[in-house]
MARFI-494703 format. One record per residue: residue number from 1; residue in one letter; x, y, z of N, C-alpha, C in turn. Coordinates in pm, whole numbers. Each point is the difference from the previous one (the first is absolute). Example, Ala and Ser with C-alpha at 12.3 -4.5 7.8 and 13.67 -1.06 7.14 Angstrom:
// MARFI-494703
<atom resi="1" resn="a" n_x="1319" n_y="-569" n_z="780" ca_x="-89" ca_y="119" ca_z="0" c_x="90" c_y="120" c_z="0"/>
<atom resi="2" resn="s" n_x="-35" n_y="105" n_z="-72" ca_x="82" ca_y="119" ca_z="6" c_x="-77" c_y="109" c_z="73"/>
// end
This chain:
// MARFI-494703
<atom resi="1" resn="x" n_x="4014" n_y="4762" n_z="7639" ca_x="99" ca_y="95" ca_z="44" c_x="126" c_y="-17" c_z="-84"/>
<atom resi="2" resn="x" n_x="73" n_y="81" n_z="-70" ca_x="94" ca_y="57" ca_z="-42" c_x="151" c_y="-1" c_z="61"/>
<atom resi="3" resn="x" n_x="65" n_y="-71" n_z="-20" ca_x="134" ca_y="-39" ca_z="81" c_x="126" c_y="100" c_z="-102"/>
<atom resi="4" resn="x" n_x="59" n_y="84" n_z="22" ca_x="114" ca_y="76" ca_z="-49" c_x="144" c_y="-83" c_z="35"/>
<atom resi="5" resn="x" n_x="19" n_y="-30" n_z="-139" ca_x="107" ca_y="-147" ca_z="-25" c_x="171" c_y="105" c_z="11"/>
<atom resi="6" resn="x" n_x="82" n_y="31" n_z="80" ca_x="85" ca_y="37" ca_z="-21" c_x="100" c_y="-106" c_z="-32"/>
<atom resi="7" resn="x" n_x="73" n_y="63" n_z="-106" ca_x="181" ca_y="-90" ca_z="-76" c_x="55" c_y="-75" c_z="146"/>
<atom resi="8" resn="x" n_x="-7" n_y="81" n_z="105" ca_x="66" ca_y="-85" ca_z="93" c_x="-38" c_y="61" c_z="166"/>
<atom resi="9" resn="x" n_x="29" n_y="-65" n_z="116" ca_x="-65" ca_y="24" ca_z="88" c_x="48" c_y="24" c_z="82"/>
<atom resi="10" resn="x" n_x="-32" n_y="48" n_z="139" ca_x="68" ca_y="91" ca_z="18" c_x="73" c_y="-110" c_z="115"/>
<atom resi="11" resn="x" n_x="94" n_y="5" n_z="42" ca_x="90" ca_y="-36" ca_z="115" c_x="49" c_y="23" c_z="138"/>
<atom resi="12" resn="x" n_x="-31" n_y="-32" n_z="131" ca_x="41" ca_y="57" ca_z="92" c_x="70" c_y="-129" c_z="79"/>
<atom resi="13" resn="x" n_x="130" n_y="60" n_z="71" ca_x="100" ca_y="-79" ca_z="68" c_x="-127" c_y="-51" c_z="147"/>
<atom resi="14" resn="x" n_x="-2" n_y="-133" n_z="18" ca_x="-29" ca_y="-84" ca_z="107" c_x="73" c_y="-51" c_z="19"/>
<atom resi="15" resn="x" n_x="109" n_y="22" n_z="137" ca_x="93" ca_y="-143" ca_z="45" c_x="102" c_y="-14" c_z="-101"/>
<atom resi="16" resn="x" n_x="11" n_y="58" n_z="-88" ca_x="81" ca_y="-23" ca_z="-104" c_x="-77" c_y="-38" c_z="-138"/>
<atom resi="17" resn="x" n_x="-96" n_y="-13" n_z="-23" ca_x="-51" ca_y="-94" ca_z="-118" c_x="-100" c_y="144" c_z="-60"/>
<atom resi="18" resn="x" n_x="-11" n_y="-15" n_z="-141" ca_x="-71" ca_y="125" ca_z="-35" c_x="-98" c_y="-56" c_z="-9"/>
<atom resi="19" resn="x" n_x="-139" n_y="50" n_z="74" ca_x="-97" ca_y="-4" ca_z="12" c_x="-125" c_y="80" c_z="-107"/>
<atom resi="20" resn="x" n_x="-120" n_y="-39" n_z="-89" ca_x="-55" ca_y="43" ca_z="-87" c_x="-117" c_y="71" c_z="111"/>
<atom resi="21" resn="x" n_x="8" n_y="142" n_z="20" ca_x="-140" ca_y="6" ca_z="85" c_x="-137" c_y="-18" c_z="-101"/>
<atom resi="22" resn="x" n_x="-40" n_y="-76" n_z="-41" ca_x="-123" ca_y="10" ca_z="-95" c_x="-99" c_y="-161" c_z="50"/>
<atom resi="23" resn="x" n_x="-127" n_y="26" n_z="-62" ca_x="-110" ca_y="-71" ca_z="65" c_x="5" c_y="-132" c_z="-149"/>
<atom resi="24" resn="x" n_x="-114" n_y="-87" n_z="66" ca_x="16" ca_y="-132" ca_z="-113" c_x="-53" c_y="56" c_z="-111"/>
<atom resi="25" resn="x" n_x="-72" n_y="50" n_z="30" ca_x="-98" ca_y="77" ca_z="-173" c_x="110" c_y="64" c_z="-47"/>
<atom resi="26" resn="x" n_x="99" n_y="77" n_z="53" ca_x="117" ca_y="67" ca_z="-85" c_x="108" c_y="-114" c_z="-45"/>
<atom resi="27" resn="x" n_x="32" n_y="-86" n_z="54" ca_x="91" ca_y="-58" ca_z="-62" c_x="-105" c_y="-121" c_z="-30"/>
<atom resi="28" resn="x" n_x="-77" n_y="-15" n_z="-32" ca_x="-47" ca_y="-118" ca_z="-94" c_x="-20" c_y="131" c_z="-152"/>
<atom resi="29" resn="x" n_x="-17" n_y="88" n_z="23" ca_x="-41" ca_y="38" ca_z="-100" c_x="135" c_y="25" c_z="-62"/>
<atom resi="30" resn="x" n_x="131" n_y="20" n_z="46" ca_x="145" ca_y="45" ca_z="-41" c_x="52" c_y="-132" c_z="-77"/>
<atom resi="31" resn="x" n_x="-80" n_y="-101" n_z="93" ca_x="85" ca_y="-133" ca_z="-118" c_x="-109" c_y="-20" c_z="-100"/>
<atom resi="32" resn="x" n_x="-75" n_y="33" n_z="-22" ca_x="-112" ca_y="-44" ca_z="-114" c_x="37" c_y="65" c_z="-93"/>
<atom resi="33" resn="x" n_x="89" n_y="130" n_z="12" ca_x="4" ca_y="86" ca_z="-59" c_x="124" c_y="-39" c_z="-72"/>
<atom resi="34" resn="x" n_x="149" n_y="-33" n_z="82" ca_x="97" ca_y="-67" ca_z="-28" c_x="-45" c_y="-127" c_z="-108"/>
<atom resi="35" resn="x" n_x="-118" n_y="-72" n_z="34" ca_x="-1" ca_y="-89" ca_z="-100" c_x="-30" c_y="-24" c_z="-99"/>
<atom resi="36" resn="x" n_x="-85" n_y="94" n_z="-33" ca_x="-76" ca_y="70" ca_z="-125" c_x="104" c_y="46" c_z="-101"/>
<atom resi="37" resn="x" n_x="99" n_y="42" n_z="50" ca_x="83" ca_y="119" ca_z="-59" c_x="121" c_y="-132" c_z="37"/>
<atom resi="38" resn="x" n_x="9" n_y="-106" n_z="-36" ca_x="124" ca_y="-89" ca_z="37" c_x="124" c_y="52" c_z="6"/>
<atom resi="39" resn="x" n_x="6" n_y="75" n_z="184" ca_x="117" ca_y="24" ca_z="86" c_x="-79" c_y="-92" c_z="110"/>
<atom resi="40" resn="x" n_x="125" n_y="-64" n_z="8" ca_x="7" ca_y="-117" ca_z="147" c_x="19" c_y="37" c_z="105"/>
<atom resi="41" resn="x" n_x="12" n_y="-40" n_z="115" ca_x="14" ca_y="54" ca_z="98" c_x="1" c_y="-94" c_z="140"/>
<atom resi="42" resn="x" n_x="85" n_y="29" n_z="56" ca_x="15" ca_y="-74" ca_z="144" c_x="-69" c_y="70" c_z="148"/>
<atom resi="43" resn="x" n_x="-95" n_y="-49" n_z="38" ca_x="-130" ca_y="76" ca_z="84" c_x="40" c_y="-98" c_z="132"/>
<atom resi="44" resn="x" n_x="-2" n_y="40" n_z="118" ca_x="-42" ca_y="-49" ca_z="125" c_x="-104" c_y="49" c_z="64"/>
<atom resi="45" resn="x" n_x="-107" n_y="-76" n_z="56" ca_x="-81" ca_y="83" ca_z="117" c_x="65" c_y="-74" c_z="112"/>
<atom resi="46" resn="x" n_x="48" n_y="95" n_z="107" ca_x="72" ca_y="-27" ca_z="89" c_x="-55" c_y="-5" c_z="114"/>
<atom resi="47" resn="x" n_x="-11" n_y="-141" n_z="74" ca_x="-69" ca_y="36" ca_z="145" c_x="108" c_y="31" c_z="102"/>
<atom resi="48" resn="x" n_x="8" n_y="-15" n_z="111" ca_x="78" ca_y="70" ca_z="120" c_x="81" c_y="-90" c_z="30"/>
<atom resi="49" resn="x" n_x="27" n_y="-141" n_z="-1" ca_x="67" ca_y="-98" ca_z="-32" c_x="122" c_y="35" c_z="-101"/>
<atom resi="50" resn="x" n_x="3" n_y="23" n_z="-104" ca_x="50" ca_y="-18" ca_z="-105" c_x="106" c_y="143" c_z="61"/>
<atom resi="51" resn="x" n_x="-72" n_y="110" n_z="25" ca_x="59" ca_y="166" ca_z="51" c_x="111" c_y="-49" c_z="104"/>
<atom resi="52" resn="x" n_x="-68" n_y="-85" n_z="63" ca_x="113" ca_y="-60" ca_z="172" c_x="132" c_y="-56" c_z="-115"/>
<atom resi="53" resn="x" n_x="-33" n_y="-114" n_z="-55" ca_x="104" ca_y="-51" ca_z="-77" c_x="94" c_y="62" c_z="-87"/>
<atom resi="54" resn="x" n_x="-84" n_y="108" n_z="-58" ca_x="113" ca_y="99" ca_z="-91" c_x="80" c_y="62" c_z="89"/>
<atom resi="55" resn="x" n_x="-51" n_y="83" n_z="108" ca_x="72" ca_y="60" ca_z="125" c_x="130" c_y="-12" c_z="25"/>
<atom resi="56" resn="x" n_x="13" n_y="-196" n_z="16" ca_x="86" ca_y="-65" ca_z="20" c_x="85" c_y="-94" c_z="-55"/>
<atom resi="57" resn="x" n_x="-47" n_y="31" n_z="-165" ca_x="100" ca_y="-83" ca_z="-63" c_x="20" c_y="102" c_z="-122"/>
<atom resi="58" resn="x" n_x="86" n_y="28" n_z="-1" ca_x="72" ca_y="80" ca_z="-97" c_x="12" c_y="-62" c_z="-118"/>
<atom resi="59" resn="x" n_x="-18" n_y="-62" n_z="-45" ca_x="-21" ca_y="-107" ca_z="-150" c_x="-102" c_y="-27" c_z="-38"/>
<atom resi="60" resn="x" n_x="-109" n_y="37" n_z="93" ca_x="-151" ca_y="-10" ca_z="-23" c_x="-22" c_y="115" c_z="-24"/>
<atom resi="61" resn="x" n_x="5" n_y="99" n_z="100" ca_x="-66" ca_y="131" ca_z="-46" c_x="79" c_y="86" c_z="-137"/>
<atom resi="62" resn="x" n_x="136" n_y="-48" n_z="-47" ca_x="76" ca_y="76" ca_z="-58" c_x="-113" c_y="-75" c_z="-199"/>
<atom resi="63" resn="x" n_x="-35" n_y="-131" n_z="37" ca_x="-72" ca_y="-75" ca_z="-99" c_x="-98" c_y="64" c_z="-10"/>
<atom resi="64" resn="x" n_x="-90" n_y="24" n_z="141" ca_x="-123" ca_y="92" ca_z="-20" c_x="-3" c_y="152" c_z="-31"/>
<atom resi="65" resn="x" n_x="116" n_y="21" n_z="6" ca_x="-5" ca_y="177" ca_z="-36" c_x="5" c_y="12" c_z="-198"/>
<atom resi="66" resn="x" n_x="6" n_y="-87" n_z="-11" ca_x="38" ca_y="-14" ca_z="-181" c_x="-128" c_y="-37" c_z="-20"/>
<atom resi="67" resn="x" n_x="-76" n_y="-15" n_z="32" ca_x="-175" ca_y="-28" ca_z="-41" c_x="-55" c_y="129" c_z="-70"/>
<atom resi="68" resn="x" n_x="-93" n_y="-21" n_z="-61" ca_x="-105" ca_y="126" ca_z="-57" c_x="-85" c_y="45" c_z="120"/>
<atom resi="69" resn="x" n_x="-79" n_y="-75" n_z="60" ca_x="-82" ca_y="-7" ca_z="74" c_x="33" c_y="-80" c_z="148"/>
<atom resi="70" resn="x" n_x="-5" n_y="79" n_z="122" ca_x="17" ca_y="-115" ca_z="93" c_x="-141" c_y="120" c_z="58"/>
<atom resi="71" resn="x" n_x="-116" n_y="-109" n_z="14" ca_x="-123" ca_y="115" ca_z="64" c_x="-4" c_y="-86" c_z="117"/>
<atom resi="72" resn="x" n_x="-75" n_y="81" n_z="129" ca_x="-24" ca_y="-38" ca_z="96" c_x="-126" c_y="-129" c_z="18"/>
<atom resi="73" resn="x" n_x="-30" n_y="-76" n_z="16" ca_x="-72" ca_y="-129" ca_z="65" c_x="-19" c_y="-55" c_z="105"/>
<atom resi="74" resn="x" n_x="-71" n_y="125" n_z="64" ca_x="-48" ca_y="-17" ca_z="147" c_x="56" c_y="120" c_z="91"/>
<atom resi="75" resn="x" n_x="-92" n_y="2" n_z="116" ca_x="-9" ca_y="139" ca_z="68" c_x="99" c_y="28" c_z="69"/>
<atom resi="76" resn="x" n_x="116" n_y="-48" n_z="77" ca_x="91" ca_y="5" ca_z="28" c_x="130" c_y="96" c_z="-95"/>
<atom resi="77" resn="x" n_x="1" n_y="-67" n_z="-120" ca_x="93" ca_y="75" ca_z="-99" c_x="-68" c_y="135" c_z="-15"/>
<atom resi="78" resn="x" n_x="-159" n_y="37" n_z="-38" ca_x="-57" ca_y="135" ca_z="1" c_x="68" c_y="63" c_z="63"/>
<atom resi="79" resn="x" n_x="-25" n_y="-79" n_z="140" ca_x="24" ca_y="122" ca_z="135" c_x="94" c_y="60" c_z="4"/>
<atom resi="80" resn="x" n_x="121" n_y="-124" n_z="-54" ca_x="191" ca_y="51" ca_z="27" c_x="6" c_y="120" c_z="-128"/>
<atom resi="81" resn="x" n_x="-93" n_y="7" n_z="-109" ca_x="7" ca_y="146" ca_z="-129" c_x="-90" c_y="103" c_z="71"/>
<atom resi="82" resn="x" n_x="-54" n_y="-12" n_z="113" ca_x="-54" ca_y="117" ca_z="58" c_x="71" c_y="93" c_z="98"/>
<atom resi="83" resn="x" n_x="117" n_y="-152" n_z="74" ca_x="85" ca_y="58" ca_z="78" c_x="59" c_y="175" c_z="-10"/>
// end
């Protein structure tokens, strides 16, 4: 299967933190792609832990919003991009 590598991805506000709605096959394939083509990049997969903590610390999530990638890691974060 065929993965369509976009320049950059797309973003949606969770709690404050921009959230990547995309699956692991999409962003494994976005950094392979980044690495091939040496652009670096700062990636999180974020579980629901990490979402509580950005929530509430403004020095965390303001760190995590400057990422390339913050993708979801685990069903909880899904749910809150379905909201």
């Amino acid at each position: 299967m065929s993965v369509r590598i976009p320049t950059e991805l797309p973003r949606h506000d969770l709690f404050g933190v921009k959230v990547c709605p995309t699956t692991y096959e999409q962003a494994v394939a976005w950094c392979i792609h980044r690495a091939k083509t040496g652009q670096g990049a700062c990636v999180d997969l974020m579980a629901v832990h990490s979402l509580v903590t950005a929530s509430q610390d403004k020095r965390y999530q303001d760190r995590l919003n400057t990422f390339e990638v913050v993708a979801p890691a685990g069903q909880p974060v899904r749910w809150g991009l379905n909201w």
